[in-house]
KEDREN-698247 format. One record per residue: x, y, z of N, C-alpha, C in turn. Coordinates in steps of 0.02 Angstrom, whole numbers, padded with zeros to 5 digits. Example, Ala and Ser with C-alpha at 12.3 -4.5 7.8 and 13.67 -1.06 7.14 Angstrom:
<sites>
+--------+--------+--------+--------+--------+--------+--------+--------+--------+
!   n.c1 !   n.c2 !   n.c3 !  ca.c1 !  ca.c2 !  ca.c3 !   c.c1 !   c.c2 !   c.c3 !
+--------+--------+--------+--------+--------+--------+--------+--------+--------+
!  00660 ! -00284 !  00390 !  00615 ! -00225 !  00390 !  00660 ! -00165 !  00390 !
!  00642 ! -00112 !  00354 !  00684 ! -00053 !  00357 !  00645 !  00002 !  00394 !
+--------+--------+--------+--------+--------+--------+--------+--------+--------+
</sites>
This chain:
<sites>
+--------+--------+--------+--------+--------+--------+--------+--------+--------+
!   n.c1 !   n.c2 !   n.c3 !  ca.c1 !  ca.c2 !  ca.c3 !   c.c1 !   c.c2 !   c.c3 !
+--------+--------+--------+--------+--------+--------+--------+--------+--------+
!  06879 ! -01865 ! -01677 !  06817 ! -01832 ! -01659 !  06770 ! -01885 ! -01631 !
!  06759 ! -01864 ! -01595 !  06694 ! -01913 ! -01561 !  06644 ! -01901 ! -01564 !
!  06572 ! -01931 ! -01532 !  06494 ! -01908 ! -01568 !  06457 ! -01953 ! -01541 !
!  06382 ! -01918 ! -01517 !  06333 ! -01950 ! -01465 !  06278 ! -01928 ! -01500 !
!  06236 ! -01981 ! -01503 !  06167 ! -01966 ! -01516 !  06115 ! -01977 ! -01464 !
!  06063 ! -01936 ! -01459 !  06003 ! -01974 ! -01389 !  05967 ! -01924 ! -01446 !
!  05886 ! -01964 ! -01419 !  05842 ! -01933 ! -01424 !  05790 ! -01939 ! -01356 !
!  05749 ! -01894 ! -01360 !  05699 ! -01929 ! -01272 !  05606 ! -01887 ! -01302 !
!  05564 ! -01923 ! -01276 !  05510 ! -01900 ! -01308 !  05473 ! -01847 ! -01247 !
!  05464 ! -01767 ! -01261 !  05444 ! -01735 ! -01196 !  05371 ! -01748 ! -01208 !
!  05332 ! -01728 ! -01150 !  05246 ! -01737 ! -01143 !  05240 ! -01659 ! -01138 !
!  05268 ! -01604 ! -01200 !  05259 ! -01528 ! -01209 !  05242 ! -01530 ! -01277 !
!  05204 ! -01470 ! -01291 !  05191 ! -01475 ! -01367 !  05281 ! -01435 ! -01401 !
!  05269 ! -01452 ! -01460 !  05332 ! -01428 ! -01505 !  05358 ! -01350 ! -01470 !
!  05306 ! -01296 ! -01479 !  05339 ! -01244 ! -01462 !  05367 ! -01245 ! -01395 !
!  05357 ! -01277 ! -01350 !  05345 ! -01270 ! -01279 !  05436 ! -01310 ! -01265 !
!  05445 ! -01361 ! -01308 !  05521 ! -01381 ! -01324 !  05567 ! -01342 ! -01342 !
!  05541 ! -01325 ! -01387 !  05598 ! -01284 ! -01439 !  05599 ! -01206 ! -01395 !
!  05562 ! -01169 ! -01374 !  05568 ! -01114 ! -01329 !  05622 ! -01121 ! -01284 !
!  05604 ! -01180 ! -01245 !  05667 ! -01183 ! -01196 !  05723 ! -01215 ! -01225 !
!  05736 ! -01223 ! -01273 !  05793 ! -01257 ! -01296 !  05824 ! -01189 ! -01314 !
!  05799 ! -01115 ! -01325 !  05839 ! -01056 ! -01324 !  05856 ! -01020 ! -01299 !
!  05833 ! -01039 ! -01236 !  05869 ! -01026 ! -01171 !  05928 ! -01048 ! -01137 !
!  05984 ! -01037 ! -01182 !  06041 ! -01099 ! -01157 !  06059 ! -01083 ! -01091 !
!  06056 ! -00998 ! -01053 !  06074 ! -00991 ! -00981 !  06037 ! -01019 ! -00932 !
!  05983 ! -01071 ! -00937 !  05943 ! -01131 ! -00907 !  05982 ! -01198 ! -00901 !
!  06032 ! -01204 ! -00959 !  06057 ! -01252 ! -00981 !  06099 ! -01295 ! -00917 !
!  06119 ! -01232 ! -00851 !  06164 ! -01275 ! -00790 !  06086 ! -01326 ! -00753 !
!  06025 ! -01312 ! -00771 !  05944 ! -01342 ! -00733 !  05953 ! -01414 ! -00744 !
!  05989 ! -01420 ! -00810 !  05969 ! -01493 ! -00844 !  06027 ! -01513 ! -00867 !
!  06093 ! -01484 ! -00883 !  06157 ! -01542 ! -00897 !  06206 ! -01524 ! -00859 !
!  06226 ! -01585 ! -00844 !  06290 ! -01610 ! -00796 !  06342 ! -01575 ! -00834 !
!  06384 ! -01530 ! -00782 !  06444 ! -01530 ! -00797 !  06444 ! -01455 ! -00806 !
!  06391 ! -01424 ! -00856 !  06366 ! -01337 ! -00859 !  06372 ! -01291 ! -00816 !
!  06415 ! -01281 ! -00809 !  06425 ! -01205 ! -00728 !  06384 ! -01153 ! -00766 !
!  06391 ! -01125 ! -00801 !  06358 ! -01054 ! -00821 !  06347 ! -01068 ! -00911 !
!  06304 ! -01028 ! -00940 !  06305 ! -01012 ! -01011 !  06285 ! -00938 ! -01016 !
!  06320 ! -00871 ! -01033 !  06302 ! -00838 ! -01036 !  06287 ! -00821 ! -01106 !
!  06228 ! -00781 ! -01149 !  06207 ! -00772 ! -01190 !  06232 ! -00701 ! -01210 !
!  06285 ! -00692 ! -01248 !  06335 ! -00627 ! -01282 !  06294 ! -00581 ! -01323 !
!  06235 ! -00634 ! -01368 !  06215 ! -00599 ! -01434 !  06154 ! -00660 ! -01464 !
!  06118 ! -00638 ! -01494 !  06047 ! -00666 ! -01524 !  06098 ! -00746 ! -01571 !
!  06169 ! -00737 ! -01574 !  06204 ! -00785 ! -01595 !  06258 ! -00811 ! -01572 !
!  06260 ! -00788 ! -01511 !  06330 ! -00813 ! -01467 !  06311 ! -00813 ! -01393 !
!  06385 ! -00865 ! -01379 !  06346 ! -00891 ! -01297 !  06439 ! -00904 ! -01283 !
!  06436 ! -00891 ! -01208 !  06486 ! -00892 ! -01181 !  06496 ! -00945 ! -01122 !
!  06519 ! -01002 ! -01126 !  06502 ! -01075 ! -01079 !  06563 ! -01070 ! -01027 !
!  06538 ! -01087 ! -00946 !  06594 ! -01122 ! -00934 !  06566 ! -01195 ! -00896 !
!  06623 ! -01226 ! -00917 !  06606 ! -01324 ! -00919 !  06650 ! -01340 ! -00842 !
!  06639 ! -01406 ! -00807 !  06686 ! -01429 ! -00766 !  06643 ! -01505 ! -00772 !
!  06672 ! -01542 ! -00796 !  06660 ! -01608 ! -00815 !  06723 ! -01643 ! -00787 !
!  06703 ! -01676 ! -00731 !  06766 ! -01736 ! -00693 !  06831 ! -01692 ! -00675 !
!  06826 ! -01616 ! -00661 !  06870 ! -01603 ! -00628 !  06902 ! -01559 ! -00673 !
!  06883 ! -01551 ! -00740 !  06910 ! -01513 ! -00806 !  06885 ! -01464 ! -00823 !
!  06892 ! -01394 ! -00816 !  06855 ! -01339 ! -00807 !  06870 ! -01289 ! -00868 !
!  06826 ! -01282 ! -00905 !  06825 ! -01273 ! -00979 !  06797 ! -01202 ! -00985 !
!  06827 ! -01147 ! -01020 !  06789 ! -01081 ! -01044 !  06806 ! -01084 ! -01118 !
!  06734 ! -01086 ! -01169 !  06738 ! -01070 ! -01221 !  06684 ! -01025 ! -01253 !
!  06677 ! -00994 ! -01311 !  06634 ! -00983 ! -01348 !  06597 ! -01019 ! -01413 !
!  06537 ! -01003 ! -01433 !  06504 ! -01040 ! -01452 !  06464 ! -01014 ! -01506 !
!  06477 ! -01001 ! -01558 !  06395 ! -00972 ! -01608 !  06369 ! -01027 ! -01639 !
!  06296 ! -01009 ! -01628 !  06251 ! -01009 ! -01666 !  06255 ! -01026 ! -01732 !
!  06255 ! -01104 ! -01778 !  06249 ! -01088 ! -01850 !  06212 ! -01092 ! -01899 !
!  06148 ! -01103 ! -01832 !  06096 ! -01100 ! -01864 !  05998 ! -01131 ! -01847 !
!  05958 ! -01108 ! -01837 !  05903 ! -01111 ! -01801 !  05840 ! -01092 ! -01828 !
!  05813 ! -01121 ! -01816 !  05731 ! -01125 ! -01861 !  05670 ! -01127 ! -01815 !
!  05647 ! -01094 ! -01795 !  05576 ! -01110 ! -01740 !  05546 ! -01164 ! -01758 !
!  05565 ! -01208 ! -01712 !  05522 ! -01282 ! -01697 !  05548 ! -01326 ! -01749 !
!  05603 ! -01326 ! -01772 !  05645 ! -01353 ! -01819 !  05695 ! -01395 ! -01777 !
!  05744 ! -01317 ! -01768 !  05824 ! -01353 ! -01747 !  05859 ! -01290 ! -01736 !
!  05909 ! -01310 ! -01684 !  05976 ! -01272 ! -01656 !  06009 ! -01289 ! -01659 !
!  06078 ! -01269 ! -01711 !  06147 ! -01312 ! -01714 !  06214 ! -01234 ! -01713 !
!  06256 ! -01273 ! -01675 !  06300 ! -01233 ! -01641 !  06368 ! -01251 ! -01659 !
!  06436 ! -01200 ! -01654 !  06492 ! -01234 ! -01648 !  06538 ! -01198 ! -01588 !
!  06602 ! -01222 ! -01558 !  06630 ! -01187 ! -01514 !  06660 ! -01149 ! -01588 !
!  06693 ! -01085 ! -01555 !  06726 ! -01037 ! -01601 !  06796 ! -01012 ! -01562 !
!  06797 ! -01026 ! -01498 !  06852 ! -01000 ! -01466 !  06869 ! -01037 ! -01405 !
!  06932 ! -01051 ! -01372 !  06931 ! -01105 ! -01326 !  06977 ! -01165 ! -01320 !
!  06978 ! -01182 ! -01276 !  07017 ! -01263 ! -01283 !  06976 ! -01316 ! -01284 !
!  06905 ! -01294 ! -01291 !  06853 ! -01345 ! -01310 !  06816 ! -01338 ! -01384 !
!  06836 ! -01412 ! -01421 !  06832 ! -01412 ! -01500 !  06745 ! -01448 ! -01484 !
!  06671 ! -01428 ! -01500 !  06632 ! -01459 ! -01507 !  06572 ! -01415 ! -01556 !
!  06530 ! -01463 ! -01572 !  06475 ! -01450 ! -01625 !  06402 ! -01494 ! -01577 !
!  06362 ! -01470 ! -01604 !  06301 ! -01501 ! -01588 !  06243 ! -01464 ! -01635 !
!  06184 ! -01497 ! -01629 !  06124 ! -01500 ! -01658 !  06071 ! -01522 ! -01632 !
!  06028 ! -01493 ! -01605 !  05976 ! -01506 ! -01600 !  05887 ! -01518 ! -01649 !
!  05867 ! -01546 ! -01639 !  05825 ! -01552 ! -01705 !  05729 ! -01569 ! -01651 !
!  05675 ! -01543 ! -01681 !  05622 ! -01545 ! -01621 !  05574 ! -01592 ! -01678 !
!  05545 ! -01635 ! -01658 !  05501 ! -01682 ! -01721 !  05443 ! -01681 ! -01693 !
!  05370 ! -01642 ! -01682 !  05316 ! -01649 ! -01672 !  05278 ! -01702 ! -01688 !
!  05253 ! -01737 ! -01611 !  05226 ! -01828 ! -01605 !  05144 ! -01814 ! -01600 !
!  05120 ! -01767 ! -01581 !  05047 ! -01765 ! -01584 !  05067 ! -01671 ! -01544 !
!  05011 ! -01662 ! -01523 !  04985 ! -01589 ! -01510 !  05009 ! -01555 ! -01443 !
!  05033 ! -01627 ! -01423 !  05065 ! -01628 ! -01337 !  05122 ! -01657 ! -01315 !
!  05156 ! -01688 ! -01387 !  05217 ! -01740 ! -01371 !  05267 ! -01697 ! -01431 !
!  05336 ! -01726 ! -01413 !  05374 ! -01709 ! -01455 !  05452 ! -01728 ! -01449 !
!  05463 ! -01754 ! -01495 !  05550 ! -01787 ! -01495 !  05590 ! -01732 ! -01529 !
!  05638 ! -01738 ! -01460 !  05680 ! -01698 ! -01443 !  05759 ! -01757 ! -01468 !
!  05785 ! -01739 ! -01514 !  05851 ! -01767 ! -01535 !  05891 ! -01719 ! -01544 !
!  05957 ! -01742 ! -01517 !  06029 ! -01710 ! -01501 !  06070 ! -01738 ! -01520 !
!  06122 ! -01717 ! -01549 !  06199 ! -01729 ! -01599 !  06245 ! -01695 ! -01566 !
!  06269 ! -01718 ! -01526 !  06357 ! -01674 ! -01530 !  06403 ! -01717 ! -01533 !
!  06452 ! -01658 ! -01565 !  06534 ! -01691 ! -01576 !  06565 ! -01649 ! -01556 !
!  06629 ! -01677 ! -01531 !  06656 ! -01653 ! -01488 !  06747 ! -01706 ! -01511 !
!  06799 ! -01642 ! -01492 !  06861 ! -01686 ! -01494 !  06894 ! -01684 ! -01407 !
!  06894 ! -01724 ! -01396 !  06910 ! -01765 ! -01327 !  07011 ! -01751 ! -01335 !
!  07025 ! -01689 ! -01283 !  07093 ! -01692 ! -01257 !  07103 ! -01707 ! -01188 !
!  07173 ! -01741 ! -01194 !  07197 ! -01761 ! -01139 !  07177 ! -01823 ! -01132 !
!  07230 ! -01864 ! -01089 !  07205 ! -01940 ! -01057 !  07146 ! -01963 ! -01026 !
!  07123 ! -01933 ! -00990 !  07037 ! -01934 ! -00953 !  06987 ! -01904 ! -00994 !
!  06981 ! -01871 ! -01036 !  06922 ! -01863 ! -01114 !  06942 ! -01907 ! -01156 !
!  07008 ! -01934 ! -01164 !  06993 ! -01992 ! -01235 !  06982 ! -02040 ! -01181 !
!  07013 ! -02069 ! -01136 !  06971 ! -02131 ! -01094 !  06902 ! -02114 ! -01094 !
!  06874 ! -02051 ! -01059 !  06794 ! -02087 ! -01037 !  06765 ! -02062 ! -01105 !
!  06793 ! -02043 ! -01143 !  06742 ! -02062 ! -01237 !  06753 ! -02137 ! -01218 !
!  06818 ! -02160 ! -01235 !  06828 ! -02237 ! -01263 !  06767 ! -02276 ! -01210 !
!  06771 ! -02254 ! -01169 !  06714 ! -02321 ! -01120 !  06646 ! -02287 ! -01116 !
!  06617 ! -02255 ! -01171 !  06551 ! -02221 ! -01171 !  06530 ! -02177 ! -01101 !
!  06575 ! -02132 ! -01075 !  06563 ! -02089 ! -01029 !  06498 ! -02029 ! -01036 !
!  06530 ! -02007 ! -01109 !  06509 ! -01935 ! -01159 !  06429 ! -01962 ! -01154 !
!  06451 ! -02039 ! -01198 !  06345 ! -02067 ! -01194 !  06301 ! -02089 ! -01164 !
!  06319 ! -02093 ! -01077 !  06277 ! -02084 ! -01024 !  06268 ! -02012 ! -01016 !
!  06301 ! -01959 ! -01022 !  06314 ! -01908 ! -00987 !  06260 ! -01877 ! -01044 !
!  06268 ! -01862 ! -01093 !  06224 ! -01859 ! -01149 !  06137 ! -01895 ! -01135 !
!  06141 ! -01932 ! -01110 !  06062 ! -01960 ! -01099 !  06043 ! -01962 ! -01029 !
!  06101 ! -01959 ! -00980 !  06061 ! -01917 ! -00930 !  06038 ! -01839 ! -00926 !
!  06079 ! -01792 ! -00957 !  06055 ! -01719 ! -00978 !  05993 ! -01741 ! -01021 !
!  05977 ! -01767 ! -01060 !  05910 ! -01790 ! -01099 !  05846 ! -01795 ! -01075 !
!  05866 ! -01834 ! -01011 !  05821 ! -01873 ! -00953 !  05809 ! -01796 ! -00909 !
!  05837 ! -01761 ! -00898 !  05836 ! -01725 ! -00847 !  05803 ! -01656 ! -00871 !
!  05832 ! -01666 ! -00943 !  05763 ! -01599 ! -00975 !  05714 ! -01623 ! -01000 !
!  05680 ! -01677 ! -00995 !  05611 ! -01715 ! -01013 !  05577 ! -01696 ! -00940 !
!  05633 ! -01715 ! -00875 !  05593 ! -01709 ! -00805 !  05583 ! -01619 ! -00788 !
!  05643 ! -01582 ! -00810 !  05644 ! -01507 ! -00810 !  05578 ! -01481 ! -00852 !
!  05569 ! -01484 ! -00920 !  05515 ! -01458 ! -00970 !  05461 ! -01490 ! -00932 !
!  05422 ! -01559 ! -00935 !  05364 ! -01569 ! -00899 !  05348 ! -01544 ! -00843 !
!  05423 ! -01545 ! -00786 !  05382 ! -01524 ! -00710 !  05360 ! -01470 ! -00725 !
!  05398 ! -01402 ! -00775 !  05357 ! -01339 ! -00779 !  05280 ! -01318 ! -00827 !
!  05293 ! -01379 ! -00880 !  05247 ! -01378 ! -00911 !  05226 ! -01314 ! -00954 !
!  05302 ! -01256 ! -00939 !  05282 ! -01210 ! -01006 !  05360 ! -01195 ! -01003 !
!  05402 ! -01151 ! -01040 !  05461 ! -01132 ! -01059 !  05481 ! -01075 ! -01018 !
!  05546 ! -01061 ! -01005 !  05548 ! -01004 ! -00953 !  05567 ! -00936 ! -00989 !
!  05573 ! -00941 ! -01067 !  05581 ! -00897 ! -01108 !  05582 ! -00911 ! -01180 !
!  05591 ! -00874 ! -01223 !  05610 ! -00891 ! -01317 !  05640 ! -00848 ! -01333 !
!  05659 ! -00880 ! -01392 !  05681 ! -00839 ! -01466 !  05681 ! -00852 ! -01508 !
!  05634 ! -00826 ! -01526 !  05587 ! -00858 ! -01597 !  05623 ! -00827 ! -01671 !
!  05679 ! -00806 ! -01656 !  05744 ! -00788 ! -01710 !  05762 ! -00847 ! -01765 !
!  05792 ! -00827 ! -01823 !  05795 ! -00875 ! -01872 !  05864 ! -00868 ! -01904 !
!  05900 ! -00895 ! -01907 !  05979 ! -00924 ! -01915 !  05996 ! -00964 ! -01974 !
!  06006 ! -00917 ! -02030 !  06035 ! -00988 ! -02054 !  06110 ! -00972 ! -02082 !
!  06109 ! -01037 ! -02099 !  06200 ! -01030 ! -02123 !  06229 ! -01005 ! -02164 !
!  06289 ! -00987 ! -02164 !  06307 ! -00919 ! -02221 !  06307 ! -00941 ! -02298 !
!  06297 ! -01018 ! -02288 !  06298 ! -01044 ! -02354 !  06241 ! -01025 ! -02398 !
!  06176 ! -01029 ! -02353 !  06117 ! -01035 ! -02364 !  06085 ! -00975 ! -02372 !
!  06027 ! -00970 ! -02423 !  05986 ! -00896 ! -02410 !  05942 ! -00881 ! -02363 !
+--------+--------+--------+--------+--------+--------+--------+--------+--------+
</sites>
């Protein structure tokens, strides 16, 4: 299993992050590699990926989400094994760190090479970079869902 961390600080207040962070069919605006995300259900999303030539359809729920908290996800169906988390940390009234977790298991010869030579963790902090420049140029969110998720473990 492999695993990338970034964080990037936006110049939006908290809600104004976390709104568009629930918009994942925005998600081709700001990361490399994203052809489509279609949104199935208030807990499922339907991705397709093409990263270096590798063209990926999976599914994805939701496992769990908190307004102005965090969004954490897993694939559920697919030949793509990954997890992520997002988490939103309010810096003052207008700033806010935006940190991201995914893991992911890397098949085939060209995903375990460009893990092994930190491919995943440029690619990871340029999508970072590019929704700091996406969220500010608009300066408000292009939608929400102010829905609350938690895990089946949990009450």
């Amino acid at each position: 299993m492999a695993s990338v961390q970034e964080s990037v600080d936006v110049d939006v207040p908290i809600r104004v992050a976390y709104d568009q962070w629930t918009q994942f069919e925005s998600f081709p605006q700001f990361m490399g590699g994203v052809e489509r995300i279609t949104q199935l259900d208030d807990t499922r999303t339907h991705w397709i990926t093409n990263i270096d030539g590798v063209k990926r359809e999976f599914d994805a729920e939701i496992t769990e989400q908190h307004p102005e908290e965090r969004v954490a996800w897993t694939s559920t169906s697919g030949d793509a094994k990954h997890a992520g988390v997002v988490t939103f940390h309010r810096l003052d009234d207008a700033r806010t760190r935006v940190m991201i977790q995914i893991d992911w298991e890397p098949t085939g010869i060209v995903e375990k090479a460009g893990a092994a030579l930190g491919f995943d963790d440029r690619q990871v902090k340029a999508d970072a970079k590019r929704f700091k420049e996406f969220i500010e140029s608009r300066g408000t969110e292009t939608g929400a869902w102010r829905g609350d998720v938690s895990r089946p473990d949990q009450p």
